[in-house]
C-alpha positions as CSV (number, residue, x, y, z in Angstrom):
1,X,0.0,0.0,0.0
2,X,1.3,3.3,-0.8
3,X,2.5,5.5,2.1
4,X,2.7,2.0,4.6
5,X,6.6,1.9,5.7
6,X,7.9,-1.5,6.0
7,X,8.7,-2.2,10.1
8,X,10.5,-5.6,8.6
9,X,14.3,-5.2,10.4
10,X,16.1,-6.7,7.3
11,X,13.8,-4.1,5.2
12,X,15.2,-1.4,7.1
13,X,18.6,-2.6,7.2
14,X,18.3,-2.8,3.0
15,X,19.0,-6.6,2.8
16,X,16.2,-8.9,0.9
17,X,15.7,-12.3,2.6
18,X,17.2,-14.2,0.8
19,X,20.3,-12.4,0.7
20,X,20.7,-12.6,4.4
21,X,19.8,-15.9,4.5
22,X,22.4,-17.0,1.7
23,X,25.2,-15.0,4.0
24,X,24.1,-16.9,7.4
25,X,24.3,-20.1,5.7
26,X,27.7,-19.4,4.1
27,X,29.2,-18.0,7.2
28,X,28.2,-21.2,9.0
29,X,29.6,-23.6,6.7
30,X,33.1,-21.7,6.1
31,X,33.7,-19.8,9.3
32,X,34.0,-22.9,11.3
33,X,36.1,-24.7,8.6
34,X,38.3,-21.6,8.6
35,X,38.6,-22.3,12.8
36,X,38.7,-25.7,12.4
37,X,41.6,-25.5,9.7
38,X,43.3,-23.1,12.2
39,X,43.1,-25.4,15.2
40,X,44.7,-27.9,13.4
41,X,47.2,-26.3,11.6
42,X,50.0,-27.7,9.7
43,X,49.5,-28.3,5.5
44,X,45.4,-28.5,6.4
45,X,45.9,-25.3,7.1
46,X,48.1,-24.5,4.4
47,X,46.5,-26.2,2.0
48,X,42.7,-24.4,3.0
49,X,44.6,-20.8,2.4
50,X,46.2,-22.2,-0.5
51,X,42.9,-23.0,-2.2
52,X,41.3,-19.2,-1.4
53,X,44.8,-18.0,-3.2
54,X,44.5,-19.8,-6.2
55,X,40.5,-19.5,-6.2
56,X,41.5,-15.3,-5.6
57,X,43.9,-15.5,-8.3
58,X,41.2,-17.0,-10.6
59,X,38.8,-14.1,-10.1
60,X,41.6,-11.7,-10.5
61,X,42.5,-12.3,-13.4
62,X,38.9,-12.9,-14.6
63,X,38.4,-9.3,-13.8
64,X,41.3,-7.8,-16.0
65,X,42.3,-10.1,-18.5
66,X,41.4,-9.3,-21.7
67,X,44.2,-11.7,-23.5
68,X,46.9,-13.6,-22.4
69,X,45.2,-15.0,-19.5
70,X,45.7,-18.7,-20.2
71,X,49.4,-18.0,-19.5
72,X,49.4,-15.3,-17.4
73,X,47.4,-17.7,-15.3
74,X,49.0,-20.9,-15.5
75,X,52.2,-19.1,-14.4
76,X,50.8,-17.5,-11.4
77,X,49.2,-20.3,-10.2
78,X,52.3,-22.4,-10.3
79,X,53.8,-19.3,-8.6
80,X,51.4,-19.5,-6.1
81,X,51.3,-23.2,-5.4
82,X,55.1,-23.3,-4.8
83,X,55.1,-20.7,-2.6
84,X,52.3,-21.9,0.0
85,X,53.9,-25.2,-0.1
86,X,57.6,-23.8,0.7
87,X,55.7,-21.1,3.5
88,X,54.3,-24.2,4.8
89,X,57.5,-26.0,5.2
90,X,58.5,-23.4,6.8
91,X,60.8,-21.5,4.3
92,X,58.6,-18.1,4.2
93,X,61.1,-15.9,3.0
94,X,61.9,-18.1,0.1
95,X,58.5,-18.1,-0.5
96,X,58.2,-14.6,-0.9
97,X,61.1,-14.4,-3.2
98,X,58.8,-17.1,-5.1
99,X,56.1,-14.5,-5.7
100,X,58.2,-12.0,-6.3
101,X,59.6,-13.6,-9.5
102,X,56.5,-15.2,-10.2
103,X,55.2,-11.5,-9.9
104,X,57.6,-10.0,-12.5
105,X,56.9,-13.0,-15.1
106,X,53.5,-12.3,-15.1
107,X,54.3,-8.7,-15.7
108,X,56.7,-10.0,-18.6
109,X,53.6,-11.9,-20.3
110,X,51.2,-9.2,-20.8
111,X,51.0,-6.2,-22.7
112,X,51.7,-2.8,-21.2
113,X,48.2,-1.7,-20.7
114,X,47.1,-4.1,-18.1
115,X,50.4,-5.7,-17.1
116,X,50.5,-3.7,-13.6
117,X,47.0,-4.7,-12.8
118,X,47.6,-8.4,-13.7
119,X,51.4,-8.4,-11.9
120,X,49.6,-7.2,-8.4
121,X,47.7,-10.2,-8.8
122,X,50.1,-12.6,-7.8
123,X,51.3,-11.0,-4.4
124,X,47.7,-9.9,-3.7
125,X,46.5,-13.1,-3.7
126,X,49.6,-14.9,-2.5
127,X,49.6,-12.9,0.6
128,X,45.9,-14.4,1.8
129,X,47.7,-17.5,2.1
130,X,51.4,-16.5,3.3
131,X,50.4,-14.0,5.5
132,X,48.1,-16.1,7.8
133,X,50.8,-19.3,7.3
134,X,53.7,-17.3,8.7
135,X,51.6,-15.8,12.0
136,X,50.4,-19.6,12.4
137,X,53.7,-21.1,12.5
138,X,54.3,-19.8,15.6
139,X,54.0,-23.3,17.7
140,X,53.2,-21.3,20.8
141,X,51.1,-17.9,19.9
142,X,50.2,-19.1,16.2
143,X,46.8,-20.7,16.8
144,X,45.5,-17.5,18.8
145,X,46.9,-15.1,16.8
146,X,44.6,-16.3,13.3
147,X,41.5,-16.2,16.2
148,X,42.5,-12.8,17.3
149,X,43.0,-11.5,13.7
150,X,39.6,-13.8,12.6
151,X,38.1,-11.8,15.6
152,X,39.0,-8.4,14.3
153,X,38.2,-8.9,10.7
154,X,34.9,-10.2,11.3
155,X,34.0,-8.2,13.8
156,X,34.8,-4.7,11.4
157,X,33.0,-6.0,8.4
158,X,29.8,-7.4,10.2
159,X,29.1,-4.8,12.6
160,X,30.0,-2.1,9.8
161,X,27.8,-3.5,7.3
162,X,24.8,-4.1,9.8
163,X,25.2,-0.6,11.6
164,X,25.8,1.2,8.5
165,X,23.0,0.1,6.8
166,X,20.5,1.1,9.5
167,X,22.2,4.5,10.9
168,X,23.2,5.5,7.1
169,X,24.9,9.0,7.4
170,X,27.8,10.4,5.7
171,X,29.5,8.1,2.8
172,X,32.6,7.5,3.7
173,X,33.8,6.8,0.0
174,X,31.0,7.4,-2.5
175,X,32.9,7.6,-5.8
176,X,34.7,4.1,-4.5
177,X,31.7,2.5,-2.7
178,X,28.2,4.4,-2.3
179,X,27.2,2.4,0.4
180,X,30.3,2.7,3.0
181,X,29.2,5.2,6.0
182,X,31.7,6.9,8.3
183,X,29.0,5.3,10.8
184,X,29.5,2.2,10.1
185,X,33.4,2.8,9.7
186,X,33.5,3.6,13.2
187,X,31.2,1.4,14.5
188,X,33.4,-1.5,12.9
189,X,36.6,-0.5,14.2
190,X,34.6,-0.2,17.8
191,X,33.4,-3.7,17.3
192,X,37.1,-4.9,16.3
193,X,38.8,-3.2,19.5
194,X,36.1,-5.0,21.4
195,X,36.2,-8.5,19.7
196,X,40.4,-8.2,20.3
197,X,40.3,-7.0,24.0
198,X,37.9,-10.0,24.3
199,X,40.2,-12.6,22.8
200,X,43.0,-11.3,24.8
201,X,41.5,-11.3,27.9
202,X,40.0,-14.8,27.3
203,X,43.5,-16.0,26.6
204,X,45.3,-14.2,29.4
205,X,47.4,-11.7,27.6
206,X,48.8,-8.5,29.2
207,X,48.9,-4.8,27.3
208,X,45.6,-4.5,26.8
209,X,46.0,-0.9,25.7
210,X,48.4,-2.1,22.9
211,X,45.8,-5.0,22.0
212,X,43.4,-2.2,22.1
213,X,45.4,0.0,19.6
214,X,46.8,-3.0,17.2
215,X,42.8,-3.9,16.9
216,X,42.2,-0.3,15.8
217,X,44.7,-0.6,13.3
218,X,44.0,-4.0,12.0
219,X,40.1,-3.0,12.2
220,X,41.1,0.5,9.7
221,X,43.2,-1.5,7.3
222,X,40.7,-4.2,7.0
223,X,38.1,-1.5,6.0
224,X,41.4,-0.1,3.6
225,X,41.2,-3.4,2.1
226,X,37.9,-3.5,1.4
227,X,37.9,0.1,-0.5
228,X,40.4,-1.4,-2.6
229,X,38.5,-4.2,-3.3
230,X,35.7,-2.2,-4.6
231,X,37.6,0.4,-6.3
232,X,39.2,-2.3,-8.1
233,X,35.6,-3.6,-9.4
234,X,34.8,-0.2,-10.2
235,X,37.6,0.3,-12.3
236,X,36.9,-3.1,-14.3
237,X,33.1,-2.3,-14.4
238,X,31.8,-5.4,-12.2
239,X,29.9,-6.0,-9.1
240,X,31.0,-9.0,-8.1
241,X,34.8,-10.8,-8.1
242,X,32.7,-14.2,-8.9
243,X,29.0,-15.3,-7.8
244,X,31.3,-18.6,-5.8
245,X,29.8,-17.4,-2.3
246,X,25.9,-17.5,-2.1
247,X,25.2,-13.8,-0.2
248,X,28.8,-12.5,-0.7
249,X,30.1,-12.7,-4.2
250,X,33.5,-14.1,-5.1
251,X,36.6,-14.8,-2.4
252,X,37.8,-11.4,-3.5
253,X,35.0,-10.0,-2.2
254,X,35.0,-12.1,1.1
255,X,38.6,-12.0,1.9
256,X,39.4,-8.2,0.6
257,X,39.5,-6.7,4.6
258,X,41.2,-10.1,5.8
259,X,44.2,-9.6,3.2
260,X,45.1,-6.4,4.2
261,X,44.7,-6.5,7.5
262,X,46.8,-10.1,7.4
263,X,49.5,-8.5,5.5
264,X,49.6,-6.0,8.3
265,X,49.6,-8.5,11.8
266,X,52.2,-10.2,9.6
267,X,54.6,-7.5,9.0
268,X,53.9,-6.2,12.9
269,X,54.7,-10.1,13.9
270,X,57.8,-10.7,11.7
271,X,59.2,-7.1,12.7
272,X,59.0,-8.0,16.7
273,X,58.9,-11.5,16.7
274,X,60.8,-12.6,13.8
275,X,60.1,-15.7,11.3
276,X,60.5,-18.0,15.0
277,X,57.7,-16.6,16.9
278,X,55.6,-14.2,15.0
279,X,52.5,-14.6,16.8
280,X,54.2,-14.1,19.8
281,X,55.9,-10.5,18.4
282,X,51.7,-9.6,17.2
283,X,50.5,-10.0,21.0
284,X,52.6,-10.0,23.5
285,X,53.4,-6.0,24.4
């Protein structure tokens, strides 16, 4: 009827039913095989991120490539294969020197015009899978800190999405993403400061203000990540990375915040813990 408002929740948060209902069911069939995979660690682990890099690799080149995609992904694949099975055997830094060279082939097999795009590819994707292999290496810290950064990213992008949605307010990036609020920006990098403190007070760990601040951090690079994401589909002139996710697109689209943020508790990590103990050097302050 016209002039009756809807009062249905999802209706007011802008999701249909079905779309919620297709991101519930895919959240509980991968979240806990992504905590399940963690717990257990080792090349099921590596092999699970593996999988999401070459699956992420896919869709990126899907998205650009206009020609020379049958090489330029047969030799980023093999790039990326090698180097998740060498960070899993615990050779990380020759297995970023892997996608580095598998990053300037690539380059070498394109034409000018896209050869950047196609190039950042390979360590885009590579680093979903080396980036949460190296933190989980750690035989002490490694377990708890993929839970702490699982925590964080989850927290940002569902509590941002949801509180966005139904607060609305000033975009935080319309020409990149017309949907993004500075609302729910700030709501999800509340959410992520909370969902850290929480995971280091469950496991005992001291410097809570420094757990506090390296949530924030993670939480705004996450958010960074996702920008990208979307700028990048914007740019190629699509609205998905794939349709492989019921309710959420392609793994580009699901993994965008976890990348970046990853890249960034791994750098932290490395730079205080080393290649031994990089969980450790992420939470113990």
């Amino acid at each position: 009827m016209t002039g009756v408002h809807s009062t249905n929740p999802f209706h007011v948060l802008g999701l249909g039913r079905s779309e919620l209902g297709l991101r519930v069911c895919s959240a509980l069939v991968l979240v806990p095989l992504a905590v399940a995979t963690a717990y257990i660690g080792g090349w099921s682990f590596a092999v699970f991120w593996g999988v999401a890099a070459l699956g992420t690799f896919w869709e990126w080149t899907s998205l650009i490539a206009v020609s020379h995609r049958r090489s330029v992904t047969t030799i980023g694949a093999a790039s990326l294969a090698l180097a998740v099975a060498l960070a899993a055997g615990g050779h990380a830094i020759v297995s970023l020197m892997v996608l580095a060279i598998g990053t300037i082939a690539t380059a070498a097999l394109v034409p000018a015009q896209p050869r950047i795009w196609l190039a950042a590819g390979v360590p885009y994707s590579g680093s979903i899978a080396a980036a949460p292999i190296i933190l989980r290496s750690d035989p002490e810290y490694g377990f708890l800190a993929i839970i702490f950064l699982f925590a964080i990213v989850w927290g940002t992008d569902t509590v941002a999405y949801f509180f966005g949605r139904a607060v609305g307010g000033a975009k935080l990036m319309p020409q990149v993403s017309p949907k993004k609020t500075w609302s729910g920006a700030i709501a999800g990098t509340i959410a992520a400061i909370v969902a850290g403190l929480i995971v280091a007070r469950a496991a005992g760990l001291a410097g809570i203000f420094a757990i506090a601040m390296l949530a924030a951090v993670l939480s705004v690079f996450a958010q960074g990540g996702d920008l990208l994401e979307s700028f990048l589909k914007r740019r190629f002139g699509a609205k998905d990375s794939s349709r492989l996710i019921p309710g959420h697109g392609g793994l580009m689209d699901r993994l965008d915040g976890f990348v970046a943020a990853g890249i960034i508790a791994a750098l932290i990590g490395v730079a205080r813990g080393g290649f031994e103990t990089p969980g450790r050097g992420l939470l113990v302050w």
